[in-house]
C-alpha positions as CSV (number, residue, x, y, z in Angstrom):
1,X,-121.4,29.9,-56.9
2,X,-121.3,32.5,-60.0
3,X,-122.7,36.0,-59.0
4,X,-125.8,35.4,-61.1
5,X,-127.1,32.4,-59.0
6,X,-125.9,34.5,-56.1
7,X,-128.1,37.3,-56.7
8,X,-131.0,35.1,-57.3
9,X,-130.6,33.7,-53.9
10,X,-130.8,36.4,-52.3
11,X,-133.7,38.3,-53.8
12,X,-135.3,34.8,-53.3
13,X,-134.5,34.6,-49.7
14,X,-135.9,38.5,-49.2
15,X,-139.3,37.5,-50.8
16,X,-139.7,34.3,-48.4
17,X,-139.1,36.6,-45.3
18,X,-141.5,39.1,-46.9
19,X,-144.4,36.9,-47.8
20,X,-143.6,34.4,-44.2
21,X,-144.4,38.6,-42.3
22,X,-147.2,39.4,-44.6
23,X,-148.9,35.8,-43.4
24,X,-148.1,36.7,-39.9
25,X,-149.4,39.8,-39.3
26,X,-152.1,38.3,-41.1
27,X,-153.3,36.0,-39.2
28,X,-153.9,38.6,-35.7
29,X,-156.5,40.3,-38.1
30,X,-158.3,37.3,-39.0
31,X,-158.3,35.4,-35.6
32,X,-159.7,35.6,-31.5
33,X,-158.3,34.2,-28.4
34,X,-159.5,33.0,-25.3
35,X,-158.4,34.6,-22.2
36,X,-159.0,34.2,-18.3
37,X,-158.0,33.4,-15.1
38,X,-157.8,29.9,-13.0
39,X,-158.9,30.5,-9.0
40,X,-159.1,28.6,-5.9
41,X,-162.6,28.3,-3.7
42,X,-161.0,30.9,-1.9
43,X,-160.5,33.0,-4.9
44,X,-157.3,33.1,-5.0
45,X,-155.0,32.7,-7.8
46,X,-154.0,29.1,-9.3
47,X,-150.5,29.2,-10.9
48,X,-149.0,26.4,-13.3
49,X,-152.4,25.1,-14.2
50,X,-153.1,23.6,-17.5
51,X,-155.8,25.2,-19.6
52,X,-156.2,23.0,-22.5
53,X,-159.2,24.2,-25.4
54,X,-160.4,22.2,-28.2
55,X,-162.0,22.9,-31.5
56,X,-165.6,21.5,-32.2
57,X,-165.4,21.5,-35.7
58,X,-161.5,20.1,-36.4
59,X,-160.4,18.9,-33.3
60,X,-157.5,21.4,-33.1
61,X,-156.6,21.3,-29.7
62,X,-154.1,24.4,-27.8
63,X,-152.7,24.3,-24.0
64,X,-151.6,26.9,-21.8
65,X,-150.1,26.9,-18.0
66,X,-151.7,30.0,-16.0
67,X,-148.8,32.4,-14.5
68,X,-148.2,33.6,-11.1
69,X,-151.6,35.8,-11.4
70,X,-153.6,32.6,-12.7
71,X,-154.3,34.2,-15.9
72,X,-154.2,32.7,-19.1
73,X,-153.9,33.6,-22.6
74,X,-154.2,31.3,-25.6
75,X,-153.8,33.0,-28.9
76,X,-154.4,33.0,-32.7
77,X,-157.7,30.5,-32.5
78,X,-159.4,30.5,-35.8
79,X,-163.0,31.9,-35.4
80,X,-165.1,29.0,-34.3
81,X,-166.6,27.5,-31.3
82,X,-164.4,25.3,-28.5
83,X,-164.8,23.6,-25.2
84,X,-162.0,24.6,-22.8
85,X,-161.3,22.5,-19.2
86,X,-158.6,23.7,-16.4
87,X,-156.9,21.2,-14.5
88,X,-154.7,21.2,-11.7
89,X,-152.8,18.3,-9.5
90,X,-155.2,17.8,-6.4
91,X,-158.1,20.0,-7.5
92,X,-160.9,18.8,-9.7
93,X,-161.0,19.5,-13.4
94,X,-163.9,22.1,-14.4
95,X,-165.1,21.9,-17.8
96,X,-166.3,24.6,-20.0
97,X,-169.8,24.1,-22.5
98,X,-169.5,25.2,-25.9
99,X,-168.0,28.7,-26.4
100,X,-167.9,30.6,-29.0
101,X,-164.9,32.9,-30.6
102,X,-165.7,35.7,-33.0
103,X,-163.1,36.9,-35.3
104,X,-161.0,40.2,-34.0
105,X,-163.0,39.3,-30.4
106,X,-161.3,37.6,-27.5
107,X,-163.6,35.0,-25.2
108,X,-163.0,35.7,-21.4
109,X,-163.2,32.5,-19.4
110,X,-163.2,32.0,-14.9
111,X,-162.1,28.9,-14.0
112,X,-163.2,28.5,-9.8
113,X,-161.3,25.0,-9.1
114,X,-162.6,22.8,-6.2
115,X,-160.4,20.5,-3.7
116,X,-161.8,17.0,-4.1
117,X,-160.1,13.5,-4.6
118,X,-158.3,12.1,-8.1
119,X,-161.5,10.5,-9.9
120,X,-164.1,14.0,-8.8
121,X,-164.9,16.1,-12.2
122,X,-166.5,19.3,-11.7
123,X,-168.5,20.4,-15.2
124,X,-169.9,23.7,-15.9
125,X,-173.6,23.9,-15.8
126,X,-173.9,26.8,-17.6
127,X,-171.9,28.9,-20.2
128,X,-169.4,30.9,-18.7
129,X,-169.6,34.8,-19.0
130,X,-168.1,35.9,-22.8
131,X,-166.4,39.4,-22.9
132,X,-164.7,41.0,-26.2
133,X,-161.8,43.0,-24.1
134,X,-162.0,45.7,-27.1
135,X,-162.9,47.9,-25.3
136,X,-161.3,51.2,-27.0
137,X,-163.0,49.9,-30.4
138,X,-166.2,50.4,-32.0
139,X,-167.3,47.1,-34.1
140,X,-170.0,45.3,-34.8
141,X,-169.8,41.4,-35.7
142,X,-172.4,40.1,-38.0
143,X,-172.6,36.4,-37.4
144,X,-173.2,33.1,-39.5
145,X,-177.1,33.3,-38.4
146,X,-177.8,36.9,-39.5
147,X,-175.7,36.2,-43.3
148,X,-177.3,32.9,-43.8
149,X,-181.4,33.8,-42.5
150,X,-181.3,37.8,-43.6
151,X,-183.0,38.7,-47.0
152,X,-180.3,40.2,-49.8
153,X,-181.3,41.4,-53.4
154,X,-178.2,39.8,-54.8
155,X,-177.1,38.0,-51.6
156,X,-173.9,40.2,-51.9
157,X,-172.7,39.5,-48.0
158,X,-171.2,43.1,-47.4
159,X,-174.5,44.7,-47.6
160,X,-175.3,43.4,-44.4
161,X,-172.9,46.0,-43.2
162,X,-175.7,48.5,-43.3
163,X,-176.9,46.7,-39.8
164,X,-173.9,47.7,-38.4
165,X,-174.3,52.2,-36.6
166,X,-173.1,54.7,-38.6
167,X,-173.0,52.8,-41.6
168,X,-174.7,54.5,-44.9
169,X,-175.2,54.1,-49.0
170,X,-172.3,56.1,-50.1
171,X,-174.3,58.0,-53.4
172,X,-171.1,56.8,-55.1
173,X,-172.0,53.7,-57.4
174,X,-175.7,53.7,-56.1
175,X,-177.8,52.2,-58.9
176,X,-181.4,50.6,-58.7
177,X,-179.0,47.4,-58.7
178,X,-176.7,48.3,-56.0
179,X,-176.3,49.9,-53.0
180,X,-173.0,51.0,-53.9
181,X,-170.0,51.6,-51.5
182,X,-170.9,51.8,-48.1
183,X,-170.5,55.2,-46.2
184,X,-168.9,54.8,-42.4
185,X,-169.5,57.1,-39.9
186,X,-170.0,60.2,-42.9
187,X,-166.8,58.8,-44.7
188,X,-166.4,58.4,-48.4
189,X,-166.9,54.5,-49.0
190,X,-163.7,54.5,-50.7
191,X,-161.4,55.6,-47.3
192,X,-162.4,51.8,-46.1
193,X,-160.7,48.9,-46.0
194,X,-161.2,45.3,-46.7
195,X,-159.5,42.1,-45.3
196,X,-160.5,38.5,-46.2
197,X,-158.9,35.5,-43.7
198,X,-156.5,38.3,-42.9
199,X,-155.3,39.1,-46.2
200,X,-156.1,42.6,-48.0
201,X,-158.7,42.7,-50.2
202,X,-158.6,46.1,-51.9
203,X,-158.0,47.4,-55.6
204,X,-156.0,50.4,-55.2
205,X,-157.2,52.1,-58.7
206,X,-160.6,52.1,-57.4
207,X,-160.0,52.3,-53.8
208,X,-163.0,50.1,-52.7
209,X,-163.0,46.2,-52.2
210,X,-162.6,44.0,-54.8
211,X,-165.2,43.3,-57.4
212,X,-167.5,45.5,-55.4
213,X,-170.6,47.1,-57.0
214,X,-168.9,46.3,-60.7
215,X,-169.4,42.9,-60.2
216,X,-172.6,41.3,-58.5
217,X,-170.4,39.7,-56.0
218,X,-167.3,37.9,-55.1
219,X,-167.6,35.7,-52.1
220,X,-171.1,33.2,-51.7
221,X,-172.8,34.1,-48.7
222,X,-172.6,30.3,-48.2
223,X,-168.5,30.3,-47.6
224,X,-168.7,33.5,-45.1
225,X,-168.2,32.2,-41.7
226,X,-168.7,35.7,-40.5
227,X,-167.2,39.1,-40.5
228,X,-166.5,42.2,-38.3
229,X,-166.9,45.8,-39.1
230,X,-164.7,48.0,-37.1
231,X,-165.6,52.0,-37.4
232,X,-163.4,53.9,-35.2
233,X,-160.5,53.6,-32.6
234,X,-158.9,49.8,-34.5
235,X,-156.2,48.2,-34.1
236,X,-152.6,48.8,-36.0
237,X,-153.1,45.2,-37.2
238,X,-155.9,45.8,-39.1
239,X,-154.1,48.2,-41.5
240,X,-154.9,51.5,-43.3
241,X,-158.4,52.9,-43.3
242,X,-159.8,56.6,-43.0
243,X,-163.1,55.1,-42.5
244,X,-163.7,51.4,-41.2
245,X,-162.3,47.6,-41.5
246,X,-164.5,45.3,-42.7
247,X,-162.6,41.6,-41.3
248,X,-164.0,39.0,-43.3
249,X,-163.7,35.1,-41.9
250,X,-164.6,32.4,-44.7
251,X,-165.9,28.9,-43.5
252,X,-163.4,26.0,-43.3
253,X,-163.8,22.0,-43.5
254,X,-164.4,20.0,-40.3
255,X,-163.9,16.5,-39.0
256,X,-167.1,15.1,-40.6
257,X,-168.5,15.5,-44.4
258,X,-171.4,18.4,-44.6
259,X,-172.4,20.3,-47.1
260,X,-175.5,22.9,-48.2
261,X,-177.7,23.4,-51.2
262,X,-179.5,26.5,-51.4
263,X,-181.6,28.2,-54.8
264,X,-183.1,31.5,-54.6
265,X,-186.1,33.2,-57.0
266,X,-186.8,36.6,-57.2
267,X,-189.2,37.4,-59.5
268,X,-191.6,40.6,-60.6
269,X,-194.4,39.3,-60.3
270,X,-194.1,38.5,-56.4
271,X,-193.3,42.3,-55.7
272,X,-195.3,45.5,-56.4
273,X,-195.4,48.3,-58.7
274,X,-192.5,50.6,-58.8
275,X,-193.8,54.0,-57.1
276,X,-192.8,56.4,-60.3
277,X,-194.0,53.7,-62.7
278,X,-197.4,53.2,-64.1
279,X,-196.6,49.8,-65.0
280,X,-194.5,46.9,-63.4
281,X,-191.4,45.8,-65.9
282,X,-190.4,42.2,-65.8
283,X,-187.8,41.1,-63.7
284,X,-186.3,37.8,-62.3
285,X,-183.1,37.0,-60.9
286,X,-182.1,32.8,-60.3
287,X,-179.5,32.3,-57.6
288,X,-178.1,28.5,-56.8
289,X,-175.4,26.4,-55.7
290,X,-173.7,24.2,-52.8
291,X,-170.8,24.0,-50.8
292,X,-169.3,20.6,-49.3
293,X,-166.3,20.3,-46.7
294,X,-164.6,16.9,-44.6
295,X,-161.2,16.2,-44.1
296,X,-158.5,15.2,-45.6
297,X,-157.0,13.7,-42.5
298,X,-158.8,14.2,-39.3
299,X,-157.9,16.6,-36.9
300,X,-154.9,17.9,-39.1
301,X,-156.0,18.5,-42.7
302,X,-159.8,20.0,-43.9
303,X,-161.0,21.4,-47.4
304,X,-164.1,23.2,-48.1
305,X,-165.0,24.1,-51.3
306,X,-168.2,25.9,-52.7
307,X,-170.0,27.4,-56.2
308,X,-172.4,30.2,-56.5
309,X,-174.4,31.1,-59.6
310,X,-176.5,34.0,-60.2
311,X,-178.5,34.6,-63.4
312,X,-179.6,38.6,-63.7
313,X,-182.6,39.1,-65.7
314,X,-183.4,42.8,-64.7
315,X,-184.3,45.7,-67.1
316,X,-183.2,49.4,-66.9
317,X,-186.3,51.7,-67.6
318,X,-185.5,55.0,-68.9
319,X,-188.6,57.2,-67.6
320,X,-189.5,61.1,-67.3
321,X,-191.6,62.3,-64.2
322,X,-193.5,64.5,-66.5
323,X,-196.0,61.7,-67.5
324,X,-193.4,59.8,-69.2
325,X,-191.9,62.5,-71.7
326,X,-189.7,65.4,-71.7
327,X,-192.1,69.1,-71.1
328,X,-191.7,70.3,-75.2
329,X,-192.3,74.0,-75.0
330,X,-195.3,75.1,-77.4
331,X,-195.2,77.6,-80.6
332,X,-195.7,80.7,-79.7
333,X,-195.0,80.5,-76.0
334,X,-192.3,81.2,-73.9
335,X,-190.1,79.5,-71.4
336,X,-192.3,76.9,-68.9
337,X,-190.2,79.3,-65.9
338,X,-188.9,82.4,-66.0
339,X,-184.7,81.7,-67.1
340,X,-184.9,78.1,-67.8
341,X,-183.5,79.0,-71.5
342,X,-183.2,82.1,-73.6
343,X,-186.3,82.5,-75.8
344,X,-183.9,82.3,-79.0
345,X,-182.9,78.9,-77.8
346,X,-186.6,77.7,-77.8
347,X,-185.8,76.0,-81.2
348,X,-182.5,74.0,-79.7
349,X,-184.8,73.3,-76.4
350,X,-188.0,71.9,-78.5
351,X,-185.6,69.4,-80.8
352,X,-183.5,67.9,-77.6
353,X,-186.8,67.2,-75.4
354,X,-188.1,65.4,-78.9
355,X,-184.3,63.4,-78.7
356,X,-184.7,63.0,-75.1
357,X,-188.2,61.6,-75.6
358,X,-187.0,58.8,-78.3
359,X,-184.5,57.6,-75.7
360,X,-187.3,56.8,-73.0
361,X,-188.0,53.0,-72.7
362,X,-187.4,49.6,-70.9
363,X,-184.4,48.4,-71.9
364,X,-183.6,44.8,-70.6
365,X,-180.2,44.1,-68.9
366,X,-178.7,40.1,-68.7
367,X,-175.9,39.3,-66.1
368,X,-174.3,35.5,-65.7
369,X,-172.4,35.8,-62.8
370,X,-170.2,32.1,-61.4
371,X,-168.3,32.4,-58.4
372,X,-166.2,29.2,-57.4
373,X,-164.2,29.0,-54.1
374,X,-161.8,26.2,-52.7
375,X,-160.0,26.5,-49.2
376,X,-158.0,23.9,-47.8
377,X,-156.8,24.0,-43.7
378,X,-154.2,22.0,-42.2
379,X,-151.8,21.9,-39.2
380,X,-148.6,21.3,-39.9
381,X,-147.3,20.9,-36.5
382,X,-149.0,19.5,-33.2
383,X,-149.4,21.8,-30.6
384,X,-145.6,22.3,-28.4
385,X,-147.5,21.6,-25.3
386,X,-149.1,18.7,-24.2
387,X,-150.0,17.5,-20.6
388,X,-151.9,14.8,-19.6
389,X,-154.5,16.7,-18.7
390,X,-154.6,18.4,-21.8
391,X,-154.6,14.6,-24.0
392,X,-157.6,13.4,-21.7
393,X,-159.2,16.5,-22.7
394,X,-158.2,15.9,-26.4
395,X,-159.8,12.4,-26.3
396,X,-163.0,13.2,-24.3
397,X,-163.6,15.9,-27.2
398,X,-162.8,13.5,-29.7
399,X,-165.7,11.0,-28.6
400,X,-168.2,13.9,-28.0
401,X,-167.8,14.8,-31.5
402,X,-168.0,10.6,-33.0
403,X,-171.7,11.6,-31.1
404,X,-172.7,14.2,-32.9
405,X,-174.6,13.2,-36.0
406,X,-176.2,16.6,-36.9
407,X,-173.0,17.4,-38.7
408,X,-173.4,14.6,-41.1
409,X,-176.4,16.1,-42.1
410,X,-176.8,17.6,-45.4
411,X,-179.4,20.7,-45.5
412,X,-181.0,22.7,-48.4
């Protein structure tokens, strides 16, 4: 092999490694687990039982055996509610209801396991107790409900941040249009950091999240799944920030076609005057789009796509407390205060309030803003553990989701 082609190899082989670690330590930032322990009547620990968990949406189904403790631990789960069961030889099965997993939060599930004979299933009647073993972290998770049902003049998702303690307008980029960066805990909006599905979403010239306040926004509200905001004591994972981590999840396809259509008005002449204002300026702002997701191939490969349009009608009125125009000092008088200006600059002082004056007015802004995203999801190998116990679960999940016909609904 000539040098040349040599060389290339290598520096191609060095990239693969580096991107394959980036997508790794990627994927603790954007993802839970469930942990727990299995137990006898007795409460005692059950070891080598099988702990198998299944995915609502996609069917992805993960297994784990509990150790000599009966704990469990199954990893890496994308954000998303499951159904869990624990099994072991000569015990009855005990099923979980719907949990759910938040992203960067860890589901703590208590398996009690009865002695009964081969055909006895034990269910759950109610969900079992959720804990997010963080405990040395201070974060707030603002889910699906809260982004899709909470009002947002511009519907730019990170806003809802401000829900979150501690969190503040940074005066840094704050216009009538925008709150700006966001302020955590008394620190400069720009000393936080932003990750999207695990992957950093920062411009380093500006040092704030991409787009940010100089562009309306960049992810719908309709393809966030969810996101955390972490303020103090994180993890290494989550990278470098001075002030917090904002972990963003975005929505992926599921087993069965669904979809959303959503438009938004916001118009003038549904709000009130403006308080310093002695008349109302007209305003509207148009907001529309869809998203649709279904597999590709069930339980193994998913897309979701979705489009966002926002059409910013909004003027900028130029305005002086003092009744509208700039205070002109009169002939013959002095300053308005004592040292606001030297009284041989009263000349230069009278002819710049007049040039402020000409610049007061409404002048009207425009703003088209399209944002288009497509995200596909597939699993590329089957899980490297499968028990019996763990396919009986698979198929019962299987059939409980052919029953669910709410998620063929579309909704608007």
């Amino acid at each position: 092999m000539p040098s040349t082609l040599r060389h290339f190899a290598r520096v191609a082989i060095v990239l693969g490694f580096l991107l394959f670690n980036v997508r790794v330590l990627s994927q603790d930032a954007s993802t839970g687990a469930i942990r727990g322990t299995v137990l006898d009547p007795d409460g005692r620990p059950i070891a080598q039982a099988t702990v198998a968990i299944v995915s609502i949406a996609s069917g992805m189904s993960r297994s784990a055996l509990t150790d000599t403790e009966g704990r469990f631990a199954i990893e890496m789960l994308p954000p998303g509610d499951y159904s869990g069961r624990a099994d072991m030889k000569g015990m009855s099965p005990q099923e979980t209801p719907q949990i759910h997993v938040d992203v960067g939060g860890t589901a703590e599930l208590s398996f009690r396991l009865s002695l009964v004979g081969t055909s006895e299933t034990v269910t759950v009647s109610g969900a079992p107790p959720l804990v997010e073993t963080v405990p040395s972290s201070v974060s707030t998770v603002i889910d699906e409900r809260a982004i899709n049902d909470l009002p947002l003049n511009g519907r730019r998702f990170t806003d809802l941040s401000l829900l979150a303690p501690g969190v503040t307008q940074d005066p840094r980029g704050l216009t009538s249009a925008s709150n700006g960066d966001l302020a955590f805990g008394g620190i400069r909006g720009y000393q936080s950091s932003y990750l999207v599905d695990g992957a950093d979403n920062n411009n380093a010239f500006f040092s704030q999240a991409r787009g940010r306040y100089r562009a309306p926004y960049q992810f719908s509200n309709e393809v966030v799944q969810e996101f955390r905001v972490s303020s103090n004591t994180y993890g290494a994972e989550l990278g470098r920030a001075g002030g917090a981590v904002v972990n963003v999840v975005t929505k992926s396809g599921s087993n069965h076609l669904h979809g959303t259509a959503f438009y938004f008005l916001r118009d003038s002449s549904f709000g009130a005057q403006p308080a310093f204002l002695d008349f109302k300026p007209e305003s509207r702002q148009h907001q529309f789009g869809g998203t649709i997701g279904g597999p590709i191939r069930s339980n193994r490969v998913f897309f979701f796509a979705g489009y966002d349009q926002h059409i910013f009608h909004i003027p900028t009125v130029v305005n002086f407390l003092s009744g509208g125009t700039v205070l002109v000092p009169q002939a013959g008088t002095g300053p308005l205060l004592d040292g606001d200006f030297e009284p041989s600059d009263k000349n230069l002082v009278s002819a710049t309030a007049a040039q402020l004056n000409k610049m007061a007015g409404n002048f009207q802004s425009d703003l088209l803003g399209n944002t288009g995203f497509l995200k596909l999801d597939a699993t590329l190998t089957p899980p490297p553990f499968r028990a019996p116990q763990h396919l009986a679960l698979l198929r019962h999940q299987q059939r409980f989701l052919r029953s669910r016909q709410s998620d063929y609904l579309f909704h608007a």
